[in-house]
C-alpha positions in Angstrom: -7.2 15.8 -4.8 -6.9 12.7 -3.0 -10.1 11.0 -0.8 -10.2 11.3 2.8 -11.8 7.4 3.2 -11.9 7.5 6.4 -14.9 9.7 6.6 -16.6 6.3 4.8 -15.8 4.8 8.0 -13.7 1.9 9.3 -14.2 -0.3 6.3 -12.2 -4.1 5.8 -14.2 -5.0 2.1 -12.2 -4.7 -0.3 -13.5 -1.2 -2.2 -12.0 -1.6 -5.8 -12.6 1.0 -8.0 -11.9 0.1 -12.0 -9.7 2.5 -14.2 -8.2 2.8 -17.2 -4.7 1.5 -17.7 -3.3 5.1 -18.4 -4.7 6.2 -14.7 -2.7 3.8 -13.2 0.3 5.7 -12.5 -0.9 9.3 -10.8 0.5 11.7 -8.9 1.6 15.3 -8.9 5.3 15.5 -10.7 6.4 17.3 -7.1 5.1 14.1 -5.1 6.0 11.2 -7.2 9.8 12.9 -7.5 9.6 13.1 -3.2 8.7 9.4 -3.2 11.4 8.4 -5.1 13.7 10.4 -3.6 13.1 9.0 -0.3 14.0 5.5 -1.5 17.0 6.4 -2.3 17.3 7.4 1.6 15.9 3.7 2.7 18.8 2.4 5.0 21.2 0.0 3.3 20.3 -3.2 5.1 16.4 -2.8 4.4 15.7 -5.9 2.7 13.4 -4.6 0.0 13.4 -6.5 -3.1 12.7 -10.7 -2.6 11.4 -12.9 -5.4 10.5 -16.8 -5.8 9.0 -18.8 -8.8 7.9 -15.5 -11.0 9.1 -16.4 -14.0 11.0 -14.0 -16.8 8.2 -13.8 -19.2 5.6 -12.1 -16.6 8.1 -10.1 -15.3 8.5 -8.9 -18.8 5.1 -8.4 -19.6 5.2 -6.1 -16.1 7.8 -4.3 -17.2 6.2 -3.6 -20.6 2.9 -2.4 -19.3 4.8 0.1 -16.7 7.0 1.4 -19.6 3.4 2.4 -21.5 1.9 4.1 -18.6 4.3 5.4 -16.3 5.4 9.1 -16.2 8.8 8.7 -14.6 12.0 8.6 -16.4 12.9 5.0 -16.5 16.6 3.5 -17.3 17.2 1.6 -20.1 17.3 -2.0 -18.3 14.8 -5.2 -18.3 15.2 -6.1 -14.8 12.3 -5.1 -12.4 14.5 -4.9 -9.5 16.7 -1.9 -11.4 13.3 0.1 -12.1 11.8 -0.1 -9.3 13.9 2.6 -7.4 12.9 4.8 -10.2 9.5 4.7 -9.6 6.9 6.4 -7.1 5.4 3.4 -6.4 6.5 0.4 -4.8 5.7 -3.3 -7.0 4.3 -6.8 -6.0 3.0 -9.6 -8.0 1.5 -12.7 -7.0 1.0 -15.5 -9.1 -2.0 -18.7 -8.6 -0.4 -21.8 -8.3 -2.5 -25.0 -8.0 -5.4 -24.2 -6.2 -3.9 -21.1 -4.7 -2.0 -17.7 -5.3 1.1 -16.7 -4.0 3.4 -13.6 -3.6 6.8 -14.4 -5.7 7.8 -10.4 -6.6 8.3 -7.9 -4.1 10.3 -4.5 -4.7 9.0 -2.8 -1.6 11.2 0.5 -0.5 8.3 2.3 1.1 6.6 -0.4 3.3 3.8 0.4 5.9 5.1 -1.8 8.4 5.5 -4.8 7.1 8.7 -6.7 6.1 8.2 -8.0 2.1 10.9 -10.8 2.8 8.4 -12.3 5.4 5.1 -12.1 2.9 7.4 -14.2 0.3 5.6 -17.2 -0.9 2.6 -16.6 1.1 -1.5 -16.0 -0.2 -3.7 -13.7 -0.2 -5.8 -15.4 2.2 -2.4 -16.0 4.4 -1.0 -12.2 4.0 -4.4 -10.3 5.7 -5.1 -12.7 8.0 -3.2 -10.7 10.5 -6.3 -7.9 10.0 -8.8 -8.2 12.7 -12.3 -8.5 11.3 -11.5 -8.9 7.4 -13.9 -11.7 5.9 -11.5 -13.5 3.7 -13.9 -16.7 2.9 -13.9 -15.5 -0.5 -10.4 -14.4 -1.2 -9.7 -16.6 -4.0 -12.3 -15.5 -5.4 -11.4 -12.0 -5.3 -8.0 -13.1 -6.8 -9.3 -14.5 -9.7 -11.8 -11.3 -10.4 -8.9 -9.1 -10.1 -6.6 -11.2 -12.6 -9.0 -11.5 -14.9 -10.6 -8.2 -14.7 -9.1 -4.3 -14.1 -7.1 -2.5 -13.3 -8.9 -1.7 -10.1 -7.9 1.0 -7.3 -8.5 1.3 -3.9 -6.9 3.1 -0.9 -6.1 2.1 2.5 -5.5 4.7 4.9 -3.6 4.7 8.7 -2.7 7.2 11.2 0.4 9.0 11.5 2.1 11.3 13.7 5.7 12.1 12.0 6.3 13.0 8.3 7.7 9.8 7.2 7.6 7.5 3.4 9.3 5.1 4.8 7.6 2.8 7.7 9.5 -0.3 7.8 9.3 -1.8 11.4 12.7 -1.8 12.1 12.4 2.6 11.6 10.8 4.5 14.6 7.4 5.5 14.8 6.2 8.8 16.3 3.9 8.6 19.1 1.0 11.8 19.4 2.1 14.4 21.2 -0.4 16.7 22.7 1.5 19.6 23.4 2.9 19.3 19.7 -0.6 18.0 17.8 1.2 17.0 14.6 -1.7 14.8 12.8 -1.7 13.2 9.1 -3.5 10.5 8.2 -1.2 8.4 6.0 -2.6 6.7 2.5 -1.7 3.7 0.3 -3.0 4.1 -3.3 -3.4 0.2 -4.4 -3.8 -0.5 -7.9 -4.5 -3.9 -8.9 -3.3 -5.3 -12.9 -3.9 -8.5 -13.9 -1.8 -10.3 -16.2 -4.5 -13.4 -17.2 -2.0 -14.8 -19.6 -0.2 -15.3 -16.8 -2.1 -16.0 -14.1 -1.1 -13.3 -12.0 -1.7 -9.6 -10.8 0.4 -7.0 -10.2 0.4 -4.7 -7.5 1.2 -0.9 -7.7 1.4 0.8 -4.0 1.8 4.2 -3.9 1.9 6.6 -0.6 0.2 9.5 0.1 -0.2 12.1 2.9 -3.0 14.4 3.9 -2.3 17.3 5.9 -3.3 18.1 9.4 -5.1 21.1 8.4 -7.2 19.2 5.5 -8.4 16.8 8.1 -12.0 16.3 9.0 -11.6 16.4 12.6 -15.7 14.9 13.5 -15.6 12.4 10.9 -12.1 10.8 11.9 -13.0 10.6 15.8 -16.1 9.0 14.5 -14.4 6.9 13.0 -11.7 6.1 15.5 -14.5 5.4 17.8 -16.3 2.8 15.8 -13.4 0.3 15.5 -12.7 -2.4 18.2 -9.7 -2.4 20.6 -7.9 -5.0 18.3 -8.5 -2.8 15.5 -7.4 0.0 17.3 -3.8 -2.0 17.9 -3.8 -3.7 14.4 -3.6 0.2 13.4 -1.0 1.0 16.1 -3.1 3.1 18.1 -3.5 1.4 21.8 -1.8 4.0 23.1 -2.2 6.8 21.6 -5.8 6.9 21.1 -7.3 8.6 24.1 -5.0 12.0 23.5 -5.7 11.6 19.7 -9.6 11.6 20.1 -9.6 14.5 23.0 -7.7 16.4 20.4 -9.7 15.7 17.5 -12.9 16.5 19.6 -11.6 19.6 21.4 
């Protein structure tokens, strides 16, 4: 079953969870086919797949490592940009440079609002500076850990009020409606695979959703509640929020 982190409440540290290699790829059969059947639905000019400076013999070392663990039927190809549309989740892999990392692989079909072309080339540090209240003094320190250590999982959770995989800015996003409460809370299974050898980490970003009637109503408005107005619009909730808690709370 998958968490309900929310009920932890609004949390920005970064929550990594080790696992073994084989857990890395999860998921239901049912869900991971619906995932990748709703990237083959992605509109065709979403820019999904970028890369910059990530050079052949990491990408073949990530390509190895997903052929060992994933369950998904895979084409016979060596070219991360022809697998990726095969898989449930979507990949990125950044890479320390110097005295810094960077993002040089993105095959992103499934984004949560954010455009992958626009991350290209950019840190950690630069890439969640965007989230109000995240601590990221120690960032390249975390990047380090997580190359050298692993794989780790976390999950990052947002509101949603439309059944929808695909949440690329340019698509529409469903306001709450009162009169037609439809409530999920969306998820985003992050698992982190370093590649020391390389200097680099992979990630795997895989969606899920829980349904309106698995929520816990208290412990979300709680939650809601605690987080600051620009918190509130980082998560795309300015306006909705005052229907969303009265429903939650009624």
């Amino acid at each position: 079953m998958p968490p309900h982190p929310y009920r932890d409440g609004y949390r920005l540290t970064p929550q990594l969870r080790k696992i073994s290699p084989q857990t890395s790829f999860n998921g239901s059969e049912h869900h991971r086919a619906a995932l990748i059947s709703a990237k083959q639905s992605i509109p065709a000019g979403q820019i999904w797949y970028v890369e910059d400076d990530c050079p052949a013999e990491l990408k073949a070392d990530v390509l190895r490592f997903i052929r060992n663990w994933s369950p998904d039927p895979l084409p016979d190809t060596e070219s991360l940009a022809e697998i990726a549309p095969q898989l449930a989740e979507d990949l990125v892999i950044h890479r320390q440079i110097e005295n810094s990392d960077r993002m040089v692989f993105a095959a992103v079909m499934l984004p949560t609002g954010w455009r992958p072309a626009e991350k290209l080339g950019l840190s950690f540090r630069e890439i969640h500076q965007v989230v109000p209240g995240m601590d990221l003094t120690r960032s390249e320190s975390l990047v380090e850990a997580v190359i050298q250590g692993g794989p780790f999982e976390r999950y990052v959770w947002g509101m949603r009020f439309a059944h929808c995989w695909n949440d690329h800015p340019d698509q529409p996003r469903a306001s709450f409606d009162p009169d037609h409460p439809c409530v999920l809370v969306k998820l985003e299974r992050q698992v982190t695979v370093g590649f020391p050898e390389h200097s680099a980490l992979l990630f795997l970003i895989r969606q899920e959703i829980l349904p309106q009637d698995s929520l816990d109503r208290p412990a979300l408005a709680q939650t809601l509640r605690s987080m600051t107005a620009e918190q509130t619009a980082y998560k795309g909730l300015t306006n909705d929020l005052e229907g969303l808690l009265a429903w939650l709370e009624s």
